[in-house]
N, C-alpha and C positions, 0 to 999 in steps of 0.2 A: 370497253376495249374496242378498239377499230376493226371491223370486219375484215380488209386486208392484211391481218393481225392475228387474226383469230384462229390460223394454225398454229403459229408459234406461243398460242398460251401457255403459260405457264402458271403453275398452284399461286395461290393467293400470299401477301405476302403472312406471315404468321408470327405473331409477337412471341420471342420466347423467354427463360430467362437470358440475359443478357444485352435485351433490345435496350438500346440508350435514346431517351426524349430531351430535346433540346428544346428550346424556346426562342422568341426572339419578340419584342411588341414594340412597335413605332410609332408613332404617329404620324397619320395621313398627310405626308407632304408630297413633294415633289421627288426629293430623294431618297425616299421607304426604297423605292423596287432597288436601289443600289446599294442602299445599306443590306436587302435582304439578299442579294445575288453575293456581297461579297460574306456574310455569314455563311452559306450555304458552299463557299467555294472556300473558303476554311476548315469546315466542318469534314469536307470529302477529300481535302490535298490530301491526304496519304492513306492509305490503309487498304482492304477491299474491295473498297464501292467509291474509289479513286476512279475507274474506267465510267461511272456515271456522272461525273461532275460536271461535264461540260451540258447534257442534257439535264441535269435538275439545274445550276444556273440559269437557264434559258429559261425552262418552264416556271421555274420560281419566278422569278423576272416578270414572264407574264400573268401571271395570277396576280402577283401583286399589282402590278400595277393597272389590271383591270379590276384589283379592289380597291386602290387606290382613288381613281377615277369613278369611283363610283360614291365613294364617302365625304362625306366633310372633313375637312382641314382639321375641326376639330377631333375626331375621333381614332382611334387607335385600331392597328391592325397586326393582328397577331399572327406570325410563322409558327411553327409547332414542324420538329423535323423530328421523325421516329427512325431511327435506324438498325437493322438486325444484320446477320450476318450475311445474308445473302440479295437484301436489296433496302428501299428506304419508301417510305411515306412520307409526303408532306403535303400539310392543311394548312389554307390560308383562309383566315376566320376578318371577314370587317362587320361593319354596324351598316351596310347597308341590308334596305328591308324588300329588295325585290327578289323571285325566285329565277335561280341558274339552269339553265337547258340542263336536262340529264342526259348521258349518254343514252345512245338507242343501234340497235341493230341495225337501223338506217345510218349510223352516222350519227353526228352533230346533227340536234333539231334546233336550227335557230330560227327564231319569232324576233319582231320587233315589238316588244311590250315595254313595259316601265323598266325592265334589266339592260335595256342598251337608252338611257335617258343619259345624258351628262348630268355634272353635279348641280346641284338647282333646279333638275326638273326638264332642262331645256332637252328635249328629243334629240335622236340621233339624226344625225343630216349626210344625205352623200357628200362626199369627199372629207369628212374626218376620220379619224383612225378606225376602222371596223371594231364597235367591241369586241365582236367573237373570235379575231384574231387569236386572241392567245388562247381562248379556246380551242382553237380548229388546230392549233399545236398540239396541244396539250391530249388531244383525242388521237393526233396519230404521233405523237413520241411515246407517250404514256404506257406501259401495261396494261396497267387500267387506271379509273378516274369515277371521280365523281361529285353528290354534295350528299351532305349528310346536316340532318336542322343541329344548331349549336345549341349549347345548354346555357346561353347567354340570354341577352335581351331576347323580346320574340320576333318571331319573324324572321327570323335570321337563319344564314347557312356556312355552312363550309362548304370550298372546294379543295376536293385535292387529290392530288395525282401518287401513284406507285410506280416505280423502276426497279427492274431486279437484277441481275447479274445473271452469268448465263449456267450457273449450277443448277 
């Protein structure tokens, strides 16, 4: 959670009975992050957690396509959206094998290590797209965030973000 945030915390989100998991797996192209933002803008037209739809589109958006950009063309990138009644989870899981800034009481800790490489290895360069971009969203739209290692390949992580509603 972002420290200019961190009065308005509010309880963790809590699975209960009736929490619904959605899925969604693409494969790493160019148009993942748009297939994934209009899942997740279907998912939330109507109901309760209609007033967060336009903030998980956005943050969806950029997770994915900062996993996208990070993976081979070949490889598959899975959304996972958990919804409960008073706000939602979503994890965005790829087959890249570098590790994700954690949140911190500081803020965003960004490094420039092997997680801001392009795909093939080529380093980050000033004047292309920051990767931590959708990061540095995602830490101050978010509730809270984070990665958590997948039960997949090794090496690997999820990131993902929670929005709640104002109950």
């Amino acid at each position: 959670m972002h420290p200019d945030t961190a009065a308005l915390a509010r309880p963790p989100l809590r699975v209960a009975a009736g929490a619904r998991p959605y899925l969604l797996t693409a494969a790493s192209r160019p148009s993942v992050p748009k297939t994934a933002r209009d899942f997740v803008r279907a998912l939330l037209r109507h109901g309760p957690l209609a007033a967060l739809r336009d903030t998980a589109v956005l943050l969806t958006s950029e997770a994915v396509t900062r996993a996208h950009l990070r993976t081979p063309g070949s490889a598959d990138i899975l959304l996972r959206v958990l919804t409960a009644a008073h706000g939602l989870r979503i994890s965005v899981h790829d087959e890249g094998a570098a590790v994700i800034p954690a949140p911190s009481s500081e803020g965003l800790r960004r490094s420039r290590g092997p997680d801001f490489a392009r795909p093939g290895g080529a380093p980050w360069v000033p004047g292309d797209r920051d990767p931590a971009h959708g990061l540095l969203l995602i830490s101050r739209l978010a509730d809270d965030w984070g990665t958590t290692p997948f039960e997949g390949p090794p090496h690997t992580t999820s990131l993902w973000f929670e929005l709640r509603t104002g109950r």
